[in-house]
N, C-alpha and C positions, 0 to 999 in steps of 0.2 A: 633543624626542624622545630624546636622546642622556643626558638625566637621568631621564628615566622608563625607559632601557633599564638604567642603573648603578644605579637602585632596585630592580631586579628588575621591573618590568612586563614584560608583553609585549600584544603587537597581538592579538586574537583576534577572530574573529566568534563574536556571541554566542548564543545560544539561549533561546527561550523560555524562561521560569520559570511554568508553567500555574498563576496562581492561584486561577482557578474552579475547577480538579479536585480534588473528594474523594479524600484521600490512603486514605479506609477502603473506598472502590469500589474505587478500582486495588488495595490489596491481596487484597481478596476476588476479583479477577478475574485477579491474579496463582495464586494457589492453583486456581483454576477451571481455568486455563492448561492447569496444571502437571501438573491428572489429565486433562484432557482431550486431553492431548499422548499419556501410557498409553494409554488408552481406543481412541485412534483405530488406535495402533498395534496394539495387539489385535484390533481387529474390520476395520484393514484399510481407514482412512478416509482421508481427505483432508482438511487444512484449509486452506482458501484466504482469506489476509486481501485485502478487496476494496475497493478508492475510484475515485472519478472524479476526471479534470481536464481542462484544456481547453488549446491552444497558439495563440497568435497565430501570426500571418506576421511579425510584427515580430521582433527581436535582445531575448533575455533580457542582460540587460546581466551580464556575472562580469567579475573582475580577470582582467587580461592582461598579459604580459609584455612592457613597449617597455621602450625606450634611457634612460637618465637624461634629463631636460628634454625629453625630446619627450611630447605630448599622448596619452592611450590613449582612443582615439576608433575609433568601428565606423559602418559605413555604413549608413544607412539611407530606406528607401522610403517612410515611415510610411503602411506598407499600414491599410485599412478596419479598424475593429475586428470584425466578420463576416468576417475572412480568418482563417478560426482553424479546427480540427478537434478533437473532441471523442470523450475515449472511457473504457471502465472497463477497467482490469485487475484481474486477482488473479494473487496469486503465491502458491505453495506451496513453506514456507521446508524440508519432508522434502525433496522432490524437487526444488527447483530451477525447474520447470515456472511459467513467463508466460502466463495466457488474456488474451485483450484484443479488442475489441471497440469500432469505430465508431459514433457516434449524431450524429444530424443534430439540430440545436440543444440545450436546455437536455437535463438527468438528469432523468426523471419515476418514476412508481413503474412507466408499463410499459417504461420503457428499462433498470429494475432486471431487472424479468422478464424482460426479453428474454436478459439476459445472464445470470442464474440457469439459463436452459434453454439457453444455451448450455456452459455451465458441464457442467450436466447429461448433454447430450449427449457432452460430450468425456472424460466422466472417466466410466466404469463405475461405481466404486468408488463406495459413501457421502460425501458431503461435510459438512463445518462449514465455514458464512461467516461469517466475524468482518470487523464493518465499523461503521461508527458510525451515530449514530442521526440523519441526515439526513432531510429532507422526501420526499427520492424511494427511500428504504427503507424504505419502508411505505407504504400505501393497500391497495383492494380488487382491484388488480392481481395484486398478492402474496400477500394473503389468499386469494384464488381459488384462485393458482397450487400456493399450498400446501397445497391439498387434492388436489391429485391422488395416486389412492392409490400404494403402492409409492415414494416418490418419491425416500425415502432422503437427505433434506436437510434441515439445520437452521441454521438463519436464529441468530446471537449478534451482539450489538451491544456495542460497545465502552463501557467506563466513558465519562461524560460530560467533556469537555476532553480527552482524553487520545488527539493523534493521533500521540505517540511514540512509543505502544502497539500503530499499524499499520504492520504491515514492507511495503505494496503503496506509503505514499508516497514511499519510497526508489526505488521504480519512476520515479515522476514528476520525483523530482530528477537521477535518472540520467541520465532524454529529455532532459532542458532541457540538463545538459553535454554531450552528444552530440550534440543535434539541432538547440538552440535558441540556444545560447549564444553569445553575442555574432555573429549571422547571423542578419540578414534574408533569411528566405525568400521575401520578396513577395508570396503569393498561397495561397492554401488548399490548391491541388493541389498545390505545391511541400511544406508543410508535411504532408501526406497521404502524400507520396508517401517522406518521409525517417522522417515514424513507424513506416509498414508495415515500411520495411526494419529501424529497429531495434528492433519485435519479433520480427521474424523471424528474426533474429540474436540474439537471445536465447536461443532453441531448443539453441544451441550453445555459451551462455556460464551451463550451472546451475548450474556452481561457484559462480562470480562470485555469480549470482544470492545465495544462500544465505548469501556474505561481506558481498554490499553490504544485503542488506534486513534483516539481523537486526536487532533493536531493543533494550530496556531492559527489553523483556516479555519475551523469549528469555531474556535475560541472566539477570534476575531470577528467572524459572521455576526455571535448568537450578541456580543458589544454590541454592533452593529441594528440586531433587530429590534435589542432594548430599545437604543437610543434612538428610535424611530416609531416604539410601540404606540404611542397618541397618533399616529397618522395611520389612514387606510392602505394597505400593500397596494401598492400599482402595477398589476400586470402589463399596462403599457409599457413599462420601462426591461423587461424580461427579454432576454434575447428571442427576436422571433421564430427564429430555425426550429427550436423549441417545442412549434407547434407542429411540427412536421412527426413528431415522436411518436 
């Protein structure tokens, strides 16, 4: 350790390197972004990037801080794997705002819908959901659901491999240091009862929100809008489905 530290190494955790993702998707979905970031702000819309996850009652296991020579060990119950609570958020990185929403077993396409019209219901406004192209974001659930008229929401799926690209999983890794992390909750309602609270406290932390979920899409957009800022936005060039919102 003490010669890889006077080589210059250092310790890091590492990250994925996606190498099923089309570098020519994400960039065309970068550009897509980047008017549709305009667009929304124009007409007054919302975008909510949305995912699902689920949480044991078990202890997610992170580094902890002991004593030199003493063992870093966490206690645990090793509750049922059915002691766990499952749910979608979206987060809206303008405004900061967390919806989220409970579902009793797996994500299907109508526990998609369920939280689409929940989504709906809570935000006036137009909505884009940017979310990836899982099994339970699509079926004839959704297909139904998006024919209701007026409905003022459009459905975008993420470039394929690229879940760097969704600032709602930042959400998920937030719970797990707050909620899950190294703590055994024991039991489903214990786990239930420690998520409710940190989204409800969320409500009051949208700063944070907007610091912790930004992504590599953000980043790369806002490069993007710079280096474009001397020309006029062209809403000709914006996906036109767009205007169906």
């Amino acid at each position: 350790m003490n010669y890889l530290h006077r080589l210059g190494f250092a310790l890091k955790r590492p990250k994925k390197r996606l190498l099923k993702a089309k570098e020519e998707e994400r960039e065309a979905f970068i550009l897509w972004y980047s008017q549709i970031r305009l667009e929304a702000e124009r007409i007054g819309a919302k975008i909510f990037f949305v995912d699902e996850a689920h949480f044991r009652a078990d202890a997610d296991l992170r580094g902890k801080w002991v004593l030199k020579g003493e063992p870093a060990l966490v206690d645990s119950t090793s509750p049922r794997w059915g002691e766990k609570a499952c749910y979608y958020s979206g987060v809206c990185l303008e405004t900061g705002e967390v919806e989220a929403m409970e579902i009793a077993g797996n994500s299907t396409a109508e526990t998609s819908t369920a939280f689409l019209q929940q989504l709906r219901e809570n935000h006036p406004r137009p909505i884009v959901v940017i979310w990836d192209n899982g099994p339970a974001h699509r079926g004839k659930a959704i297909r139904n659901y998006l024919s209701t008229p007026n409905l003022h929401l459009q459905l975008v799926a993420l470039p394929a491999y690229s879940p760097d690209f969704n600032a709602d999983e930042a959400i998920w890794d937030w719970a797990r240091e707050e909620v899950t992390a190294n703590d055994c909750l024991g039991t489903k309602s214990q786990v239930q009862e420690k998520m409710n609270g940190f989204f409800r406290g969320l409500a009051y932390r949208r700063g944070e929100v907007r610091l912790r979920c930004r992504t590599v899409l953000q980043a790369r957009a806002d490069a993007l809008m710079i280096g474009t800022a001397t020309q006029s936005p062209s809403h000709a060039n914006v996906d036109p489905t767009f205007a169906l919102v």
